[in-house]
C-alpha positions in Angstrom: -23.2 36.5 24.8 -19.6 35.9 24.7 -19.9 32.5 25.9 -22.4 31.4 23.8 -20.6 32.0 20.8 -17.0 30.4 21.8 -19.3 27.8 23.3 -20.7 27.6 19.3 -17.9 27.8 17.7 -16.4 24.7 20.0 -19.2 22.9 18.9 -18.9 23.6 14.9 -15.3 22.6 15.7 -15.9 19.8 16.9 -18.7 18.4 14.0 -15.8 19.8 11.4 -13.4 17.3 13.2 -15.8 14.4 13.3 -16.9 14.9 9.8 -12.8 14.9 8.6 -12.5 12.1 10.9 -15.0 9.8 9.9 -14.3 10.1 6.2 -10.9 10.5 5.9 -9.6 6.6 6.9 -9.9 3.3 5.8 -9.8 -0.4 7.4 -8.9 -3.9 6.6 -10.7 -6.6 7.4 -11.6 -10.4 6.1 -14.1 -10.9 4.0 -15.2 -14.7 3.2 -14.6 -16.4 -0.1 -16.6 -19.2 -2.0 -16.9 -22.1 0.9 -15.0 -20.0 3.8 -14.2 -21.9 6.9 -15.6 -20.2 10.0 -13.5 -17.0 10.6 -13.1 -17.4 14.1 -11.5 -20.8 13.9 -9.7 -19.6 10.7 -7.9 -16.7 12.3 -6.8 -18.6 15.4 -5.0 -21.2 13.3 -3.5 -19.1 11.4 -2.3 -16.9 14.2 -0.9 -20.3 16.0 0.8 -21.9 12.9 2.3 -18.2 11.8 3.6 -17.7 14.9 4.7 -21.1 15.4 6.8 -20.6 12.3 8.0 -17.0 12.4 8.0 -16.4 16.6 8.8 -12.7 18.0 12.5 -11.6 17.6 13.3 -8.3 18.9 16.4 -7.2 17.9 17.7 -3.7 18.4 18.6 -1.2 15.1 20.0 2.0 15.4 18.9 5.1 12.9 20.3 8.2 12.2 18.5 11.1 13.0 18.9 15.0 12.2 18.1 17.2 15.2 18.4 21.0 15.2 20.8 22.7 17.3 21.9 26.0 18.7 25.7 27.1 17.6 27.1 30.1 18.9 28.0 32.7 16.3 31.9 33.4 16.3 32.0 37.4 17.5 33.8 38.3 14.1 31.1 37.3 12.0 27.7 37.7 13.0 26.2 38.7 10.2 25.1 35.1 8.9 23.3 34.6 12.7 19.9 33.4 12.2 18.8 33.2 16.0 19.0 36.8 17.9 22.6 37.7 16.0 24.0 35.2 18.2 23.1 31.6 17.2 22.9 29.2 14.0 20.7 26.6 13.5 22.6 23.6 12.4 21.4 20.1 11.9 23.5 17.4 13.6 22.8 13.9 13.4 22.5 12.0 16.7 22.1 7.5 16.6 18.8 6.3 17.7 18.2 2.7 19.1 15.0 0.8 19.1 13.6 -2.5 19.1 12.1 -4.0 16.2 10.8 -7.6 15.5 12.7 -9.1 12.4 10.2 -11.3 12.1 6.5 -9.4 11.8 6.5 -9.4 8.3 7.1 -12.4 7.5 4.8 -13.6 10.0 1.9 -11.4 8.7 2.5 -12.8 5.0 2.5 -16.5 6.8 -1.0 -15.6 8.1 -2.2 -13.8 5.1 -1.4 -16.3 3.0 -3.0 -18.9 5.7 -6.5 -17.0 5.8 -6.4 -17.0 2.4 -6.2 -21.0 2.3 -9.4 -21.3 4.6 -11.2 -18.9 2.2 -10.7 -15.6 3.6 -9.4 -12.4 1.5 -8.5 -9.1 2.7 -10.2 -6.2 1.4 -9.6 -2.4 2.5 -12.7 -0.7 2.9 -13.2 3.3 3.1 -14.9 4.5 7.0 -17.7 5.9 4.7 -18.5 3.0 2.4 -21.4 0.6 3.6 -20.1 -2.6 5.3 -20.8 -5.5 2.5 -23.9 -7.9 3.6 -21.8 -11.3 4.3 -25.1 -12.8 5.7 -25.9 -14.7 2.2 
C-alpha cells in the first residue's frame, strides 16, 4: 500500500509541474504583416545581412561578485560567532571573467528591424493562448 501511494503522489507531482509549466511562459515568434514576403526566405536574409554588418565579437568582461565565506572568530570575542561560536559569515567579493559578444544586440535590432522590412512583426504570445490562424 505504501507504494501505491508515493507512487500517487509522484504522479500528482508531476501533473502540478506540467500544469505550472505549461502556463507559466511565453514565446516570440513572427507573425506576417499586410503583403509578407515568405518567412523562410525573410529570415535567412536577414540573418546574412545582420551578421554581415554586426559579425560575432567575443570580448572578455570581468564582474564583481559577492561570495560567502568562513572567518575564524578571534578567541576574545566569540560572542558575535554565527557559525558553531567559531566562524563569521562574511561576504567577500571575488572578479569574474567571461566572454560576451559586443555585438548581439545590435545585431538582433539589425534583424528585427530587417524582418520588419519584408513584412514580418514580432509578437509575444502566452504557452496557453491559441496559436493565431496565419493561413488566410
Amino acid at each position: 500500500m505504501e507504494r501505491k501511494a508515493m507512487r500517487c503522489r509522484r504522479v500528482a507531482g508531476a501533473a502540478v509541474v506540467l500544469v505550472v509549466v505549461s502556463t507559466s511562459g511565453c514565446v516570440t515568434e513572427w507573425v506576417p504583416r499586410t503583403n509578407a514576403a515568405d518567412y523562410s526566405y525573410s529570415t535567412d536574409y536577414c540573418s546574412t545581412e545582420s551578421r554581415g554588418q554586426w559579425p560575432v565579437k567575443n570580448e572578455v568582461a570581468t564582474r564583481t561578485v559577492y561570495v560567502e565565506k568562513l572567518e575564524k572568530c578571534r578567541e576574545d570575542d566569540r560572542s558575535k560567532c554565527d557559525v558553531d561560536g567559531k566562524y563569521n559569515r562574511v561576504q567577500q567579493p571575488e572578479i569574474e571573467s567571461y566572454v560576451m559578444d559586443v555585438n548581439e544586440s545590435t545585431r538582433r535590432s539589425a534583424y528585427t528591424s530587417c524582418m520588419w522590412y519584408w513584412g514580418w512583426s514580432e509578437q509575444e504570445r502566452w504557452l496557453w493562448q491559441r496559436k493565431p490562424d496565419t493561413s488566410h
